[in-house]
mmCIF file of the N, C-alpha and C atoms, coordinates in Angstrom:
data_MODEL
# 
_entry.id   MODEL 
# 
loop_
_atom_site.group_PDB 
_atom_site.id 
_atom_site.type_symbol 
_atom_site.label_atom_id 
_atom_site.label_alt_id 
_atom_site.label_comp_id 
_atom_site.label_asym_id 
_atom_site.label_entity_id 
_atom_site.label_seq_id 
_atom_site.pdbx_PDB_ins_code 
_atom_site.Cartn_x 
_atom_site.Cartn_y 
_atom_site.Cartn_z 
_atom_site.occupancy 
_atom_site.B_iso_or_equiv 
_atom_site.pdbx_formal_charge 
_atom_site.auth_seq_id 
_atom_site.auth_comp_id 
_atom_site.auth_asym_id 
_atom_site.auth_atom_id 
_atom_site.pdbx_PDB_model_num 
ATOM 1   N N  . UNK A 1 1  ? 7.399   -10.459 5.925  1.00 0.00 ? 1  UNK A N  1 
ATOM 2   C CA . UNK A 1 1  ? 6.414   -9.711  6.670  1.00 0.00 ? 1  UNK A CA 1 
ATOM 3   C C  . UNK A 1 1  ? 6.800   -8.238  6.666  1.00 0.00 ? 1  UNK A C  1 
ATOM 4   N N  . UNK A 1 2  ? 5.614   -7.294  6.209  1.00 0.00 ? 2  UNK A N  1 
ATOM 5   C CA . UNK A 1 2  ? 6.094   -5.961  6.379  1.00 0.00 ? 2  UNK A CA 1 
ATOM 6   C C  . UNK A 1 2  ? 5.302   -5.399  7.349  1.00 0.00 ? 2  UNK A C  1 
ATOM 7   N N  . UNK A 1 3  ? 6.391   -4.880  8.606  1.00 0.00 ? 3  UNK A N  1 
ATOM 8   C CA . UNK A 1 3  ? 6.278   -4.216  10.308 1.00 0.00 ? 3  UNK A CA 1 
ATOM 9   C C  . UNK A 1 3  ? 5.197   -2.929  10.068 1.00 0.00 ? 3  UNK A C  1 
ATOM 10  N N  . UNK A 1 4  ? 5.375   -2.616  8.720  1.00 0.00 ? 4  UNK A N  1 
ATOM 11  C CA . UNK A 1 4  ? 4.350   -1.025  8.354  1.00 0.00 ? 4  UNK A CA 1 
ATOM 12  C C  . UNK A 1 4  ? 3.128   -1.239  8.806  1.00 0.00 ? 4  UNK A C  1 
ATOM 13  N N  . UNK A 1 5  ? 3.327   -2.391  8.199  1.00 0.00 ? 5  UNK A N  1 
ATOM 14  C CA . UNK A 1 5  ? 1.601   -2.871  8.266  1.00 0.00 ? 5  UNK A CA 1 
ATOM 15  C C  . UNK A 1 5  ? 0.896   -2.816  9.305  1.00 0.00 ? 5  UNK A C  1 
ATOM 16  N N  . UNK A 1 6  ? 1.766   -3.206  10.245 1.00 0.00 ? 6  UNK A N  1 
ATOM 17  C CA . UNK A 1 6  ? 0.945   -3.027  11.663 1.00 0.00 ? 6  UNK A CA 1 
ATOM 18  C C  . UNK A 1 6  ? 0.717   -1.889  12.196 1.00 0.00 ? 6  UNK A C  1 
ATOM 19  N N  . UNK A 1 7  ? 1.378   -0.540  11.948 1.00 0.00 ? 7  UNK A N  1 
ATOM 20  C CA . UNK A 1 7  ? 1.086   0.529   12.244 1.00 0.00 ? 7  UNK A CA 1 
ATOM 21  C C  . UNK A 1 7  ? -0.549  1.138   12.714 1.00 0.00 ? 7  UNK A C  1 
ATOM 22  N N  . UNK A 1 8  ? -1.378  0.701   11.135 1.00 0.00 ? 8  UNK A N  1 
ATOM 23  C CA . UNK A 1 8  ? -2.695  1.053   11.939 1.00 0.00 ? 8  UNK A CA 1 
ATOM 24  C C  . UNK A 1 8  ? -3.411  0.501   12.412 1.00 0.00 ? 8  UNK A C  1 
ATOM 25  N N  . UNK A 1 9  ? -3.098  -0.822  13.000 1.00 0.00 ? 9  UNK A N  1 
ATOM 26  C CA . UNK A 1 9  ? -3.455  -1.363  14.168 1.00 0.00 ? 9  UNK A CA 1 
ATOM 27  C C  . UNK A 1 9  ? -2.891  -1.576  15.360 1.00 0.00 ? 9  UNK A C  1 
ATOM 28  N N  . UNK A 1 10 ? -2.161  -1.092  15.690 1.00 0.00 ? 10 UNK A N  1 
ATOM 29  C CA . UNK A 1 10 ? -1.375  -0.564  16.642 1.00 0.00 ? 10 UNK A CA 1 
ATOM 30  C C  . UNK A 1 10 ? -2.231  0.685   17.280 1.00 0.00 ? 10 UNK A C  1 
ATOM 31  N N  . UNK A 1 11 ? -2.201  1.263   16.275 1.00 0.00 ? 11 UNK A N  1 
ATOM 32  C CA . UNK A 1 11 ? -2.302  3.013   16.590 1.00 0.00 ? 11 UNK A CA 1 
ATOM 33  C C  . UNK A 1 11 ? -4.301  3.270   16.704 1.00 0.00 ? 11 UNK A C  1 
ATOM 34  N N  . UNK A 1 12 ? -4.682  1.784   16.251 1.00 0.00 ? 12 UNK A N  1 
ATOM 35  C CA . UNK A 1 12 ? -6.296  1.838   16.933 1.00 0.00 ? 12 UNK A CA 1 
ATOM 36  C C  . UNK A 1 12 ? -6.514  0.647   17.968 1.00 0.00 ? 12 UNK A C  1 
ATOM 37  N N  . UNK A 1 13 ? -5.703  0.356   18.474 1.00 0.00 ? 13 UNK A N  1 
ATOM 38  C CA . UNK A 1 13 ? -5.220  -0.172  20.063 1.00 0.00 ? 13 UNK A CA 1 
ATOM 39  C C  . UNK A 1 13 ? -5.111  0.933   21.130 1.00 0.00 ? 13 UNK A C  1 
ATOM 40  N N  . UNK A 1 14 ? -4.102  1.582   20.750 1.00 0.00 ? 14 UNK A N  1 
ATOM 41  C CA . UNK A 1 14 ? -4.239  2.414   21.632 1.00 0.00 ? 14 UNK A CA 1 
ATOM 42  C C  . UNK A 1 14 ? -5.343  3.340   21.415 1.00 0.00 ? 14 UNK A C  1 
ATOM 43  N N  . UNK A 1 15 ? -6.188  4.070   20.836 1.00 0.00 ? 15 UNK A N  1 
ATOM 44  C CA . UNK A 1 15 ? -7.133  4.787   20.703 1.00 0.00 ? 15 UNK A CA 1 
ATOM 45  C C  . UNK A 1 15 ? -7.970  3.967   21.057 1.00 0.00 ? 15 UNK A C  1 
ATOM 46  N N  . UNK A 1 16 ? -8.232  2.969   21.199 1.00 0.00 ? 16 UNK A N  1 
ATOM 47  C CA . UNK A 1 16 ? -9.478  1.580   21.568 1.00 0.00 ? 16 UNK A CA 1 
ATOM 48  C C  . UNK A 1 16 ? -9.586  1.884   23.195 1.00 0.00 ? 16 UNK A C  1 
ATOM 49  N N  . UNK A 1 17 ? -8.034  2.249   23.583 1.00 0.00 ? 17 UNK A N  1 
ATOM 50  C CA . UNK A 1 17 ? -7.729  1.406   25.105 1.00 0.00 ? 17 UNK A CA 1 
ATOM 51  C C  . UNK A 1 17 ? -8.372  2.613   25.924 1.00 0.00 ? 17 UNK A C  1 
ATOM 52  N N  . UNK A 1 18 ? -7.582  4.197   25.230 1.00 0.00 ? 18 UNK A N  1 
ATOM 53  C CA . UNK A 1 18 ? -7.815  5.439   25.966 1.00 0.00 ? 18 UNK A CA 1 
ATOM 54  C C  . UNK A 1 18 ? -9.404  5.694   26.019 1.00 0.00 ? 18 UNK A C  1 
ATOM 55  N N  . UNK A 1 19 ? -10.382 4.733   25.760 1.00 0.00 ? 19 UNK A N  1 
ATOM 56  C CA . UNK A 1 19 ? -11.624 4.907   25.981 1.00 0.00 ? 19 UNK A CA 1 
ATOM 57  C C  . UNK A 1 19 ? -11.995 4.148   27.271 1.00 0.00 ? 19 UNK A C  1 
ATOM 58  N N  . UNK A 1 20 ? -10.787 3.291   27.649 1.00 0.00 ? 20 UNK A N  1 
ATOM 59  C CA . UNK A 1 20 ? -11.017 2.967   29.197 1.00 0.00 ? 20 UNK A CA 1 
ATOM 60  C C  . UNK A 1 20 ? -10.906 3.551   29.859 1.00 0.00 ? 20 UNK A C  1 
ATOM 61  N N  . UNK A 1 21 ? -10.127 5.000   29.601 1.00 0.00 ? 21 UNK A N  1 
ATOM 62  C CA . UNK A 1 21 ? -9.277  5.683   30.669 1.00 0.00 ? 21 UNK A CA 1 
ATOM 63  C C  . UNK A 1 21 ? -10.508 6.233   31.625 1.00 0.00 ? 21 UNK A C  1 
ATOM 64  N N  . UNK A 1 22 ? -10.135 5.952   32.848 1.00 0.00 ? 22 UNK A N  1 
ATOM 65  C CA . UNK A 1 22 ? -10.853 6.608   33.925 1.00 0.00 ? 22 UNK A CA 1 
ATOM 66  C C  . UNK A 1 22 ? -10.806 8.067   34.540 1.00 0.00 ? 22 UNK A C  1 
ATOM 67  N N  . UNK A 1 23 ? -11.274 8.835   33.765 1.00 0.00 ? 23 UNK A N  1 
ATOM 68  C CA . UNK A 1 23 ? -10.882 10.688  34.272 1.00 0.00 ? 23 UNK A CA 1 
ATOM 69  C C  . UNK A 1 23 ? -11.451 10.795  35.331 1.00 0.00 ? 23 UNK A C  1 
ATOM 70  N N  . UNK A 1 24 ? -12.286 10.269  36.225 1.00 0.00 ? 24 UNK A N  1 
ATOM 71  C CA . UNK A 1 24 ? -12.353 10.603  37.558 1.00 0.00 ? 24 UNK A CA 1 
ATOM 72  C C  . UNK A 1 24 ? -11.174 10.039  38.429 1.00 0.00 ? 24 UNK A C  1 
ATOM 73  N N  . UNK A 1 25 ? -10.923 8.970   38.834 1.00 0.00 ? 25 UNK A N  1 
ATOM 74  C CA . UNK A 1 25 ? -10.004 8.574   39.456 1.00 0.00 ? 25 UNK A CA 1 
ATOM 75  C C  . UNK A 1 25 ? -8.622  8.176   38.868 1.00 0.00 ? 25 UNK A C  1 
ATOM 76  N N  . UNK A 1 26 ? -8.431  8.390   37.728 1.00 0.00 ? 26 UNK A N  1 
ATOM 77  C CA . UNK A 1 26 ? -7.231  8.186   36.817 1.00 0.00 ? 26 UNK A CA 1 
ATOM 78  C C  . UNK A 1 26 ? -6.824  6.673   36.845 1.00 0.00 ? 26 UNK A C  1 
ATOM 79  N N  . UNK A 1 27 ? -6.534  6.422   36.081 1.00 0.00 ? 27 UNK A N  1 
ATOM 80  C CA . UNK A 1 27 ? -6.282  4.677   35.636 1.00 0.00 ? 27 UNK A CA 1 
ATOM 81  C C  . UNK A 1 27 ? -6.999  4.138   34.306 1.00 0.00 ? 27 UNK A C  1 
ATOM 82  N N  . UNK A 1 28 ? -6.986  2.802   34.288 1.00 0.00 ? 28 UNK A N  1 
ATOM 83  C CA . UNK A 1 28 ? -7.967  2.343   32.856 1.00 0.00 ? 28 UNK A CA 1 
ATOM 84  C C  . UNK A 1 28 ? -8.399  1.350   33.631 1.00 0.00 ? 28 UNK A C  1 
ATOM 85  N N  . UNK A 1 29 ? -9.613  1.115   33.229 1.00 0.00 ? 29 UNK A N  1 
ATOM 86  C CA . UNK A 1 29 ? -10.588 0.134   33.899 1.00 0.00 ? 29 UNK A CA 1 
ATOM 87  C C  . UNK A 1 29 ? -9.953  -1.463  32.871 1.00 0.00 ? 29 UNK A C  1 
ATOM 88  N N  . UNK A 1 30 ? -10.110 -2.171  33.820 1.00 0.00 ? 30 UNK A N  1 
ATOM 89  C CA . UNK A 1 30 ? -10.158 -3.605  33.372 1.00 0.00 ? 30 UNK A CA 1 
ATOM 90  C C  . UNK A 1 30 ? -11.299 -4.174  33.067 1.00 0.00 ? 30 UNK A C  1 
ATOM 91  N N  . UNK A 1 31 ? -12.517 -3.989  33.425 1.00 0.00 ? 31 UNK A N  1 
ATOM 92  C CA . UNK A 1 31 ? -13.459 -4.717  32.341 1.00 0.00 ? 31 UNK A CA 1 
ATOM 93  C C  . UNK A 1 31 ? -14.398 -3.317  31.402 1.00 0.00 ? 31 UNK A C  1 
ATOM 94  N N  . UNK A 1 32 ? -13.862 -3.881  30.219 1.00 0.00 ? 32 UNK A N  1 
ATOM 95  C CA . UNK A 1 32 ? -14.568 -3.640  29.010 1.00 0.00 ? 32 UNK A CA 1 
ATOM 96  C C  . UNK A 1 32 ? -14.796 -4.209  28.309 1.00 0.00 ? 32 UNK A C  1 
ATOM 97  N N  . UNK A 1 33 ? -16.319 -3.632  27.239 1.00 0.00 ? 33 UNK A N  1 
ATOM 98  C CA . UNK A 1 33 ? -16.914 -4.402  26.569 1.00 0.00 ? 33 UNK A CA 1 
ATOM 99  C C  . UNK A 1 33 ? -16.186 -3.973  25.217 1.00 0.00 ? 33 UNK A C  1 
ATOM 100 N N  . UNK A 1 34 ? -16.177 -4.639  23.620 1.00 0.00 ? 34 UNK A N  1 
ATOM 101 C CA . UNK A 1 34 ? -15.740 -4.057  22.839 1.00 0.00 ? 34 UNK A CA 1 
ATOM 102 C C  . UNK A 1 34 ? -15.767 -3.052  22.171 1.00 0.00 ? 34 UNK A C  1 
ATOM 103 N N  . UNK A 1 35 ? -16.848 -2.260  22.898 1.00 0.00 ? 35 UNK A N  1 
ATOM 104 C CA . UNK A 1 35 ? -16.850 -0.446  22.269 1.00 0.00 ? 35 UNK A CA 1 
ATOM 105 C C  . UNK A 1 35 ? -16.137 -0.057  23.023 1.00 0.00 ? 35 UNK A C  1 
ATOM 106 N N  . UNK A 1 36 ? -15.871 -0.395  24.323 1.00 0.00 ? 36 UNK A N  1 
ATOM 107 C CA . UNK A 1 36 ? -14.497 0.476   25.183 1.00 0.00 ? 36 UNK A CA 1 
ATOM 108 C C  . UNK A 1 36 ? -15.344 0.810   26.586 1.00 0.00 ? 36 UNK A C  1 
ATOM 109 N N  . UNK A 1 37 ? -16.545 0.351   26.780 1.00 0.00 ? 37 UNK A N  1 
ATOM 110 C CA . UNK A 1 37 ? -17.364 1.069   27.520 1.00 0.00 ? 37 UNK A CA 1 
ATOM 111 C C  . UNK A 1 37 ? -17.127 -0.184  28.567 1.00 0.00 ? 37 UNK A C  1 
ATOM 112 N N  . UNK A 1 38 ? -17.307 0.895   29.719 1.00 0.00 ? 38 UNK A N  1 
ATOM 113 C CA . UNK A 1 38 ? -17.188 -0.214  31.259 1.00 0.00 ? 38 UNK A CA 1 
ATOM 114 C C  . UNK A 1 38 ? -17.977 -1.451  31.844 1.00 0.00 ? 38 UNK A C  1 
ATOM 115 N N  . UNK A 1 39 ? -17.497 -2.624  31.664 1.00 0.00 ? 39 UNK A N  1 
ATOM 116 C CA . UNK A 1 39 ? -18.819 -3.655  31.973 1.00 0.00 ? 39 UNK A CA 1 
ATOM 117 C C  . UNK A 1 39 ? -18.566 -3.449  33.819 1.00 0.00 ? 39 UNK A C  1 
ATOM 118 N N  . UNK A 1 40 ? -19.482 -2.621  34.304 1.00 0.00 ? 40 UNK A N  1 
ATOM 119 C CA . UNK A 1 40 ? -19.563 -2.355  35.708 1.00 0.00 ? 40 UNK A CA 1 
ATOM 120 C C  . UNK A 1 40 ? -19.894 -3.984  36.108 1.00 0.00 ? 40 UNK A C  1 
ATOM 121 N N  . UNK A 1 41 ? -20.940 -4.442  35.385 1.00 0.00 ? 41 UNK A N  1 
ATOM 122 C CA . UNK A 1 41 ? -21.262 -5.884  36.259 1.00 0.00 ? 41 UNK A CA 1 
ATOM 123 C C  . UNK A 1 41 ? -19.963 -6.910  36.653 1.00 0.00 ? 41 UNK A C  1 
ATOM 124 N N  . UNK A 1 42 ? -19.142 -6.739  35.853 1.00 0.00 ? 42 UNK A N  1 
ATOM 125 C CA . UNK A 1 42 ? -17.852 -7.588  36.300 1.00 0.00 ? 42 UNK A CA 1 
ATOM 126 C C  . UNK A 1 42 ? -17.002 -6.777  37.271 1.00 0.00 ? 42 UNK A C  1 
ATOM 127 N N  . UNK A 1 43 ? -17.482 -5.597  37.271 1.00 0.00 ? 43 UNK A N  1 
ATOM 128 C CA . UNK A 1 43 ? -16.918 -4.706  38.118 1.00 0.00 ? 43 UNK A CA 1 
ATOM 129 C C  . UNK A 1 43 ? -15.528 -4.008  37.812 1.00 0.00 ? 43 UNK A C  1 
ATOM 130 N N  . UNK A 1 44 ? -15.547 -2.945  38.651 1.00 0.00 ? 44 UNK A N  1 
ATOM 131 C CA . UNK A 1 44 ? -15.128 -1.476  38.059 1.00 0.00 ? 44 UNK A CA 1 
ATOM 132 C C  . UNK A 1 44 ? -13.729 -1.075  38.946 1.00 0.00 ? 44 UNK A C  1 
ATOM 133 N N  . UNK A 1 45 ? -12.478 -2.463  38.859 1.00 0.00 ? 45 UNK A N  1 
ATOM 134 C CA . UNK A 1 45 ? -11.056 -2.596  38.910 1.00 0.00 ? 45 UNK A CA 1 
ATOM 135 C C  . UNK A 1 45 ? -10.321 -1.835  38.473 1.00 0.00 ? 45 UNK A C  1 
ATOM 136 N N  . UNK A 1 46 ? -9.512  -1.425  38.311 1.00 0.00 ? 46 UNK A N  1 
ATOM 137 C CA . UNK A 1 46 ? -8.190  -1.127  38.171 1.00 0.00 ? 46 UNK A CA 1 
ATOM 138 C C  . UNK A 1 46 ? -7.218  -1.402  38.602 1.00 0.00 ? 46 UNK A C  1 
ATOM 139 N N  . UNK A 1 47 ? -6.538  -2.907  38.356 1.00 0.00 ? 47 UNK A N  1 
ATOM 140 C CA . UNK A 1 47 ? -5.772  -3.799  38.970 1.00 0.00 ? 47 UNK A CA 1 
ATOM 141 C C  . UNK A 1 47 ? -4.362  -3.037  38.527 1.00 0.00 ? 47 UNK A C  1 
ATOM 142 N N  . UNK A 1 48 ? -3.311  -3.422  39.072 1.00 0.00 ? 48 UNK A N  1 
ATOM 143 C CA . UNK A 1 48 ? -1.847  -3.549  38.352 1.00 0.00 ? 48 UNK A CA 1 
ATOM 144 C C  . UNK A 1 48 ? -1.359  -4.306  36.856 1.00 0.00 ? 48 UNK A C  1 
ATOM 145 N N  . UNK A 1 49 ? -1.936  -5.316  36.499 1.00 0.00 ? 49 UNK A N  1 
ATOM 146 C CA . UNK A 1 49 ? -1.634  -5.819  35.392 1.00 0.00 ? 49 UNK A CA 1 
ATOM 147 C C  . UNK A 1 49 ? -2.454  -4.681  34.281 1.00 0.00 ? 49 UNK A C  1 
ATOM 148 N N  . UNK A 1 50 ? -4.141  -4.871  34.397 1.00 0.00 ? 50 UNK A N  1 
ATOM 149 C CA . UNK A 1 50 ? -4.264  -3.917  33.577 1.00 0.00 ? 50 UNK A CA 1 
ATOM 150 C C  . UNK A 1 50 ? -3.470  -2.396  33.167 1.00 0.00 ? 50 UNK A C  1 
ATOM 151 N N  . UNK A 1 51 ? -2.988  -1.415  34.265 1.00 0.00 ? 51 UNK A N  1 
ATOM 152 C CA . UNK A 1 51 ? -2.314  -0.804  34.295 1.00 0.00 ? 51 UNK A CA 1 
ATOM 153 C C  . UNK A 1 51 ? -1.178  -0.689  33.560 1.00 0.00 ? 51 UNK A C  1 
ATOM 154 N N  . UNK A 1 52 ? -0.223  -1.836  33.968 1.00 0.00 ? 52 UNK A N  1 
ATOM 155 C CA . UNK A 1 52 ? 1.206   -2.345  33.195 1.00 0.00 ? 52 UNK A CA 1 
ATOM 156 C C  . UNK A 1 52 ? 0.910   -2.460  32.144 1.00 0.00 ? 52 UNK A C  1 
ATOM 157 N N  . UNK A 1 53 ? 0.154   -3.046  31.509 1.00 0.00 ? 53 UNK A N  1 
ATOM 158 C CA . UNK A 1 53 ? -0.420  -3.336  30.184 1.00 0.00 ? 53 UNK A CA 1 
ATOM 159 C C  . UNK A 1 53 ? -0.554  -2.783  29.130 1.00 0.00 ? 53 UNK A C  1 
ATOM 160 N N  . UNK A 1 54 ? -1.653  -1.440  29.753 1.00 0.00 ? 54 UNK A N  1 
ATOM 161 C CA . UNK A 1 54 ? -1.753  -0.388  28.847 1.00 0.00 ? 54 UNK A CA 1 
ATOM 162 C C  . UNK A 1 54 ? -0.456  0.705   29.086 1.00 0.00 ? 54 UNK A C  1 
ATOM 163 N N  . UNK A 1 55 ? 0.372   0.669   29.921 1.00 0.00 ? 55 UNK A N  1 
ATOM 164 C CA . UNK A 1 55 ? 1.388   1.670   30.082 1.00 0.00 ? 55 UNK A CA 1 
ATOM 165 C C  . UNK A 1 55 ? 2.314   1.277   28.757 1.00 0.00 ? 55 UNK A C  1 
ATOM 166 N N  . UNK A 1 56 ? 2.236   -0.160  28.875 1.00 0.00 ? 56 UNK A N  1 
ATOM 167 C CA . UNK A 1 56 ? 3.450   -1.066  27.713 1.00 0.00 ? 56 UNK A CA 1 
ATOM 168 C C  . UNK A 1 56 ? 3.163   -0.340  26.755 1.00 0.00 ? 56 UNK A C  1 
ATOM 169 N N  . UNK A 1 57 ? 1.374   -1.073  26.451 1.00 0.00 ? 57 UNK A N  1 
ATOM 170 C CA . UNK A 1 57 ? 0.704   -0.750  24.900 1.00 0.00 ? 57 UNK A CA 1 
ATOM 171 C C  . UNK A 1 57 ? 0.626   0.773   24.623 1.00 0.00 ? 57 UNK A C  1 
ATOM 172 N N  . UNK A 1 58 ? 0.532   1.333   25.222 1.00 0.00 ? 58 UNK A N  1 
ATOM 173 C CA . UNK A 1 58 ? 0.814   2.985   25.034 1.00 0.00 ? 58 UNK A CA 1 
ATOM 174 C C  . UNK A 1 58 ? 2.660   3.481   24.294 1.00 0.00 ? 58 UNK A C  1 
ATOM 175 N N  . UNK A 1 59 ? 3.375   2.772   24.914 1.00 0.00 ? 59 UNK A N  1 
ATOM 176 C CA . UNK A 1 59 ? 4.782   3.512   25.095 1.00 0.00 ? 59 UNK A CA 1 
ATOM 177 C C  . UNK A 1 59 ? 5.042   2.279   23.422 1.00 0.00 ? 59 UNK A C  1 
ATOM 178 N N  . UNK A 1 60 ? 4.757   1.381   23.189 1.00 0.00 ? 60 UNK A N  1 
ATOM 179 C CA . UNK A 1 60 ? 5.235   1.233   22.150 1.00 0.00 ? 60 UNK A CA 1 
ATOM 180 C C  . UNK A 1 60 ? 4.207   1.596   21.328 1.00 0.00 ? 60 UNK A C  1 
ATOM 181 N N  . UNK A 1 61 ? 2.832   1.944   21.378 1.00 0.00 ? 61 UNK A N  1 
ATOM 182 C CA . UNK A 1 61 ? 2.351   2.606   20.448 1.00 0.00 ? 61 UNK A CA 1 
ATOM 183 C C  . UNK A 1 61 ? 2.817   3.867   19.878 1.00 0.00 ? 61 UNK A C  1 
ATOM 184 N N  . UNK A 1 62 ? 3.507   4.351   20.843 1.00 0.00 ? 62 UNK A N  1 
ATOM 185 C CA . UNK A 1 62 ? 3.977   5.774   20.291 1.00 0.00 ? 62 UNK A CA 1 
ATOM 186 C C  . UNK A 1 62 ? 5.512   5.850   19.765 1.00 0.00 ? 62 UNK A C  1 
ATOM 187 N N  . UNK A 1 63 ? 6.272   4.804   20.153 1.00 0.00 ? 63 UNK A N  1 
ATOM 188 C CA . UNK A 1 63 ? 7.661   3.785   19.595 1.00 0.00 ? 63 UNK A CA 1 
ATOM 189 C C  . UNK A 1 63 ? 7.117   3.365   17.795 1.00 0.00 ? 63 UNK A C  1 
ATOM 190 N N  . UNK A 1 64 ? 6.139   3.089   17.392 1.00 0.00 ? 64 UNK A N  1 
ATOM 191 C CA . UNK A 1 64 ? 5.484   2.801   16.258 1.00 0.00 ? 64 UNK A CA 1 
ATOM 192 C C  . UNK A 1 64 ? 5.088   3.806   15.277 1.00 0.00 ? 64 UNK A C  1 
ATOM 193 N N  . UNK A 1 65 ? 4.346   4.713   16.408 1.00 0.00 ? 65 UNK A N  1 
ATOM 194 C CA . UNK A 1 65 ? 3.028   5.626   15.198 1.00 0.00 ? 65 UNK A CA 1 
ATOM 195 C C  . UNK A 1 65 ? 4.161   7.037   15.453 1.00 0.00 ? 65 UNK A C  1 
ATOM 196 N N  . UNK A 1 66 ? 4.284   7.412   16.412 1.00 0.00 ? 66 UNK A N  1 
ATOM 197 C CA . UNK A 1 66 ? 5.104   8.661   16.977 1.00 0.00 ? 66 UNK A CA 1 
ATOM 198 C C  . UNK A 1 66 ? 3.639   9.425   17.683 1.00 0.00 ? 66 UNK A C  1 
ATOM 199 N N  . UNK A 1 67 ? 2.535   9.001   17.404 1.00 0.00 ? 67 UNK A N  1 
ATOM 200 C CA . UNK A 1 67 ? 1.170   9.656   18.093 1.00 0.00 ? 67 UNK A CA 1 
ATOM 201 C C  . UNK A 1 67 ? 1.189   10.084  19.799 1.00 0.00 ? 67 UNK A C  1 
ATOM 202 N N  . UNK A 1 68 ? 1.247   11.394  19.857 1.00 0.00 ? 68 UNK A N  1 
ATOM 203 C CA . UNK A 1 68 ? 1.369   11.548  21.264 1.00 0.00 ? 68 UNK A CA 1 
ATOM 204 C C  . UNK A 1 68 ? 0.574   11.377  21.815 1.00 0.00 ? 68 UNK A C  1 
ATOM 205 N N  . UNK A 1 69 ? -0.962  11.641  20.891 1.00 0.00 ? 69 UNK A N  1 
ATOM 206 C CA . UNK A 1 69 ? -1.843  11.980  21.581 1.00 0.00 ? 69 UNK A CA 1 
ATOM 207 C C  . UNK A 1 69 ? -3.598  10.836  21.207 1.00 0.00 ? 69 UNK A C  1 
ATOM 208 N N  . UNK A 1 70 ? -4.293  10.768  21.643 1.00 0.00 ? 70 UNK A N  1 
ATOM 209 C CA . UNK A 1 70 ? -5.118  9.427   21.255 1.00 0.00 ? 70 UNK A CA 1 
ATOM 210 C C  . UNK A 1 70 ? -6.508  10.537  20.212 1.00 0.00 ? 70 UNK A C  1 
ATOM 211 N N  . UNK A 1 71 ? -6.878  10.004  19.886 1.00 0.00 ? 71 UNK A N  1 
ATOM 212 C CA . UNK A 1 71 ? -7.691  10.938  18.922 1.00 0.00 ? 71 UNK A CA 1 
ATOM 213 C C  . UNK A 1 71 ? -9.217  10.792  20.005 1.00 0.00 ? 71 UNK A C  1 
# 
């Protein structure tokens, strides 16, 4: 198995996720649909797991790509 490979999917994980990010109240929303956009009807959380989650998927995305920043 070559680890390279995963690089650019990794690195459009995290660019997937930072479309949850919530700039009004800061956090990432937990329900989204697969464009990244907020399914309000399940409602508009920001639990702790989601949080932990993307903090992980962030810090080794950038352990991977070196990308500081999300496009």
């Amino acid at each position: 198995m070559n680890p390279d490979l995963a690089i650019g999917y990794v690195d459009s994980c995290t660019n997937f996720w930072m479309t949850a990010y919530d700039s009004v109240n800061g956090g990432f929303s937990a329900n989204v649909d697969r464009a990244g956009q907020l399914l309000a009807s399940w409602g508009t959380n920001e639990n702790l797991v989601s949080q932990t989650r993307n903090a992980y998927g962030f810090v080794r995305g950038f352990m991977m790509t070196g990308n500081e920043s999300s496009r």
